[in-house]
C-alpha positions in Angstrom: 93.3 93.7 91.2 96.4 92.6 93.0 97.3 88.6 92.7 97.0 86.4 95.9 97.9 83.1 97.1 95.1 80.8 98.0 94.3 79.8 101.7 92.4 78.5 104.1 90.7 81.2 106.0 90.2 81.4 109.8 86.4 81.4 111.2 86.2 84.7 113.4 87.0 82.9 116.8 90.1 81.8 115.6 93.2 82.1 118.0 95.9 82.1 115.7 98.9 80.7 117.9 102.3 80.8 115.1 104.6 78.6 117.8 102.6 75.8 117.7 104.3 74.1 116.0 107.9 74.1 117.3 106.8 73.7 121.0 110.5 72.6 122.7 112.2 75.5 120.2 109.6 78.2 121.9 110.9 76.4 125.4 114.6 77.3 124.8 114.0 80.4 122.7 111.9 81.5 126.2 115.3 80.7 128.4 118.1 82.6 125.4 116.1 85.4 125.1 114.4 87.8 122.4 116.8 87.4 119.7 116.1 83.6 119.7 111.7 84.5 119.9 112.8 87.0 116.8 114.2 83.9 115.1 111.7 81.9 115.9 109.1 84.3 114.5 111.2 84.8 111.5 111.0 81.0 110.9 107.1 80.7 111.0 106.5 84.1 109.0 108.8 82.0 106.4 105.7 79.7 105.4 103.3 82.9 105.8 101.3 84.4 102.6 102.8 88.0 103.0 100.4 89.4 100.6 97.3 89.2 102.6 99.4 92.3 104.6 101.1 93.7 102.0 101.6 94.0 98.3 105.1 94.9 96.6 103.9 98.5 95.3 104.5 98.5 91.5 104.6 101.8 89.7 104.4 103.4 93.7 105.7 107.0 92.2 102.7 107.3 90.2 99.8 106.3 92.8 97.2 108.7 93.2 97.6 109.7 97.2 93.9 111.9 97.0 91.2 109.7 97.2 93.5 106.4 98.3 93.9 102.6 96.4 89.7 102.5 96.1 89.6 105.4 93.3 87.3 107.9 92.8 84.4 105.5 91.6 83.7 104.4 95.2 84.3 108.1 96.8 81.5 109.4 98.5 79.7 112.1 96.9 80.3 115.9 97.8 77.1 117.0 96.9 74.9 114.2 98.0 72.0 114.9 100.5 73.6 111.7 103.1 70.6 110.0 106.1 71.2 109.5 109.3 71.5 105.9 110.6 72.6 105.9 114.4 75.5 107.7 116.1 79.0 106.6 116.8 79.2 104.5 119.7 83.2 103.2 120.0 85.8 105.3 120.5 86.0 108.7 122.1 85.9 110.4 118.4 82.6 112.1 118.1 80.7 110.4 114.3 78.1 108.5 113.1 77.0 106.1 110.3 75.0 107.6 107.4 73.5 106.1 103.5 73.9 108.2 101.0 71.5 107.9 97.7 72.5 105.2 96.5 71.8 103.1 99.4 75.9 102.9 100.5 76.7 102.4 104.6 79.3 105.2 105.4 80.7 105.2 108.8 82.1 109.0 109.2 84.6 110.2 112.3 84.7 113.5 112.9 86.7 115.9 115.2 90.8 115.6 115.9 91.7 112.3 114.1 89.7 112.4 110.9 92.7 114.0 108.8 95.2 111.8 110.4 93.5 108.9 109.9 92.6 109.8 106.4 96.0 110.5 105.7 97.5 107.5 107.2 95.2 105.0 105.5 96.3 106.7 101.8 100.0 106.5 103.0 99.3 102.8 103.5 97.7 101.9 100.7 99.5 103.6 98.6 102.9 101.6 100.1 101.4 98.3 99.8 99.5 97.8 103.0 95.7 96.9 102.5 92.9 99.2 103.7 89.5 99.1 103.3 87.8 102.4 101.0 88.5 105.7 103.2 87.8 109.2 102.0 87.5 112.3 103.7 84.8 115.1 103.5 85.4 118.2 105.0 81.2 118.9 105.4 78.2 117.1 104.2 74.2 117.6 103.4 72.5 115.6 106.6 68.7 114.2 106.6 67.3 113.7 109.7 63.6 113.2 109.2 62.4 115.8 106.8 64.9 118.6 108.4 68.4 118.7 106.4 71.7 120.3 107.1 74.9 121.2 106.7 77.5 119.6 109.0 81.1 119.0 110.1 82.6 116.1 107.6 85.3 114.2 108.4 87.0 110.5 107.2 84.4 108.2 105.8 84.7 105.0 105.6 82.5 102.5 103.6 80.7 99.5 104.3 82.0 97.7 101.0 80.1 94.3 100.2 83.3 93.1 99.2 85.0 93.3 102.6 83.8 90.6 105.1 85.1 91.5 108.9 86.4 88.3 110.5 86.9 90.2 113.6 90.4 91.7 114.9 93.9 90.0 114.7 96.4 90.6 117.5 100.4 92.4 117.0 101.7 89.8 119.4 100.1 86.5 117.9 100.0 86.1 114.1 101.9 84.6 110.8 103.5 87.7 109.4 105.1 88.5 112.7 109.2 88.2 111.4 108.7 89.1 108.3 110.3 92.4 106.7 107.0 94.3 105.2 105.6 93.5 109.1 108.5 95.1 111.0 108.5 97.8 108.4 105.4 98.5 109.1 105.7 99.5 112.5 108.9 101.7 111.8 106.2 103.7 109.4 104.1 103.7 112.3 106.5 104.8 114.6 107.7 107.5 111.8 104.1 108.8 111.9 103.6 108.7 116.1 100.8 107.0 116.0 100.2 106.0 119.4 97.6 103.9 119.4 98.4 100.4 118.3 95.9 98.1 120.1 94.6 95.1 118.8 91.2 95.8 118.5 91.9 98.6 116.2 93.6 95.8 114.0 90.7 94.1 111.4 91.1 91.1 109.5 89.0 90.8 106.2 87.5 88.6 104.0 87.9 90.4 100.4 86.4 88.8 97.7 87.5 90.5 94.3 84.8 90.4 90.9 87.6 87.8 89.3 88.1 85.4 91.7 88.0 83.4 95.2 88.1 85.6 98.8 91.5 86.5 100.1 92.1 87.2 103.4 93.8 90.8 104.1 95.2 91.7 107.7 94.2 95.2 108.2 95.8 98.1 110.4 93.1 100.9 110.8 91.8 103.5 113.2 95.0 105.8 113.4 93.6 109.0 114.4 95.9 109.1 117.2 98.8 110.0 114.7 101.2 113.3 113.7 101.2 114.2 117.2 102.8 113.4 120.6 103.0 109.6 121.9 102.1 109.9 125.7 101.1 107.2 127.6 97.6 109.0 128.3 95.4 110.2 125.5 98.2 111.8 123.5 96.4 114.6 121.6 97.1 113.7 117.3 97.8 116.5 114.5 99.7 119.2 116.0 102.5 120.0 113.8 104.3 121.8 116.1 104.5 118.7 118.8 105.6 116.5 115.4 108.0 118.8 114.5 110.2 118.7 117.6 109.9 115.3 118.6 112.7 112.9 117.7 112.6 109.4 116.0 115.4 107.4 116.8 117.4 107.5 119.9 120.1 104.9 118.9 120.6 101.3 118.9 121.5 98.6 121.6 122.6 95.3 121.4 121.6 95.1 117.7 117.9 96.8 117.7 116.9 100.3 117.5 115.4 102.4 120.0 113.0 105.1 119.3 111.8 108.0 121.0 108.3 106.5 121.6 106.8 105.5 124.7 102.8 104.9 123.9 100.8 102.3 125.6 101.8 99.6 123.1 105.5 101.1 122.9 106.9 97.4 123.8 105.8 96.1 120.5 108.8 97.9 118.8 111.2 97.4 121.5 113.9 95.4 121.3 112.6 94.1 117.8 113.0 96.4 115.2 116.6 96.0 113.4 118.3 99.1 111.9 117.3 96.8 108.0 114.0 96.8 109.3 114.5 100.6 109.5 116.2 101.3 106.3 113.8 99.2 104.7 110.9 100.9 105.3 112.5 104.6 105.2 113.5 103.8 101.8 109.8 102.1 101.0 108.2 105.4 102.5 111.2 107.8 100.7 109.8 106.2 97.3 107.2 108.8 97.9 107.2 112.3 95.7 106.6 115.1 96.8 103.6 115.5 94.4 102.6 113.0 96.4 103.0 113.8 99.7 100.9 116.9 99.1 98.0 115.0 97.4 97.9 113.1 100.7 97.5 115.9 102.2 95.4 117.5 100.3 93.0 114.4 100.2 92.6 114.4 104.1 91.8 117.9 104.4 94.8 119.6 105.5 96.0 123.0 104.7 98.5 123.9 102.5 100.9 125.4 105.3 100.1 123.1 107.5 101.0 119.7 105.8 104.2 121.7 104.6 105.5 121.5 108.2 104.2 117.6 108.6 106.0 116.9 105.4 109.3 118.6 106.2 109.6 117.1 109.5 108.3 113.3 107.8 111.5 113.6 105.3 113.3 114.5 108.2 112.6 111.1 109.4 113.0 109.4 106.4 116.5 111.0 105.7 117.4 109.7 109.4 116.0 106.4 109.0 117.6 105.6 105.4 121.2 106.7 106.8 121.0 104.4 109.9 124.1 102.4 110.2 124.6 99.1 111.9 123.5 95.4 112.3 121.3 93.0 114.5 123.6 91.7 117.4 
């Protein structure tokens, strides 16, 4: 397992407020603007543990993009006869929660957005960015009382005694905020359109490995709403030809790049995001094969001429985002 830095982790009512502690600099950052709030951030994320968001990805070009960082020892099994627990009862996605045999909670989405969030929790992982175990089954045995069938699979996720929720973290209000695999991050968002960047879909963790002490892992999950359009209202996800003709970056102004993306939570990359924040994480995502990028694929349950187009249109991106030119003003 990866190697963390010890510390002290929050109780799940925690309000994590990063400008605490420079009180008059937030007052005159407030009056000279957002570059001064950027600094500011930049500052706090200094004394930040990075790694309980992200990991520098050693040997990336030869990660195993099927089944995602958890392996195939914790995948769920094809063939397994799963029981039904209760329904899904967030979101609009339809799902449920299910055990299989050997007594393992899986929560399962089904419908639009269990490829795409399959997919984009693989990507992730496989980059650095901690996720909790996903896997994706395109149909399943179900028990219901004595009567068993055959339904419609989709992304499973597991309930992994090593993972401890604390609750959910917020984009606007944490340590990391600043800090180069955090802005990165949402330029691989943005490269992805996923348009639904709320806070409750963000999950901090408690992981406790087999060899030592818990860590703490901020989490990014639920992005079913991604490789499609980024609407303001319910933006449908995976349709290739939507993600195929719209653009990624419109240009830059006064220093910071502007994308084509105008979701709900668009304002968290405006007026933030540096063209090094860019390159950085076009050149973290390019690291990708193209082996790779059809495991991925593969692993979510996509079809071959299908994730050919998302692919295409994904290196597009990458080529455009590694090329961009310029400086923060």
């Amino acid at each position: 397992m990866h190697e963390y830095l010890s510390m002290p982790w929050p109780s799940p009512r925690t309000r994590i407020t990063p400008l605490q502690p420079w009180p008059a600099l937030l007052v005159a950052c407030t009056l000279l603007g957002v570059t001064c709030l950027r600094e500011l951030s930049t500052l706090h994320a200094a004394a930040a543990d990075i790694t309980e968001l992200w990991q520098d990805p050693s040997g990336l070009e030869r990660r195993d993009l099927t089944v995602g960082s958890w392996g195939t020892a914790n995948a769920p099994d094809p063939d397994a006869i799963y029981t039904f627990v209760q329904p899904k009862r967030r979101g609009t996605s339809p799902g449920m929660t299910v055990l299989d045999p050997r007594g393992r909670r899986w929560h399962v989405k089904q419908g639009r957005e269990a490829s795409p969030e399959t997919l984009m929790s693989h990507v992730l992982s496989a980059l650095g960015y901690h996720q909790p175990p996903v896997y994706y089954l395109a149909h399943f045995k179900l028990a219901r009382g004595t009567r068993v069938s055959e339904v419609e699979g989709g992304r499973f996720r597991l309930s992994d005694p090593s993972l401890r929720s604390l609750g959910s973290w917020k984009w606007e209000e944490n340590p990391l905020a600043g800090t180069k695999p955090y802005e990165g991050l949402l330029v691989i968002l943005v490269m992805f359109n996923s348009a639904d960047l709320k806070n409750s879909n963000n999950s901090l963790y408690e992981w406790t490995p087999p060899d030592g002490p818990p860590r703490r892992w901020y989490v990014v999950r639920d992005l079913g709403t991604s490789l499609g359009a980024t609407g303001r209202l319910d933006p449908p996800p995976n349709n290739p030809a939507v993600f195929e003709r719209h653009p990624f970056i419109n240009g830059i102004r006064s220093g910071y790049v502007e994308f084509d993306y105008n979701a709900v939570h668009g304002d968290l990359v405006r007026h933030r995001i540096t063209p090094d924040d860019v390159r950085w994480a076009s050149h973290l995502v390019g690291r990708l094969t193209e082996t790779q990028w059809n495991e991925a694929f593969r692993g979510a349950g996509y079809e071959p001429a299908v994730a050919e187009r998302f692919i295409r249109r994904l290196q597009q991106k990458i080529r455009e985002g590694a090329a961009l030119t310029g400086t923060a003003g």
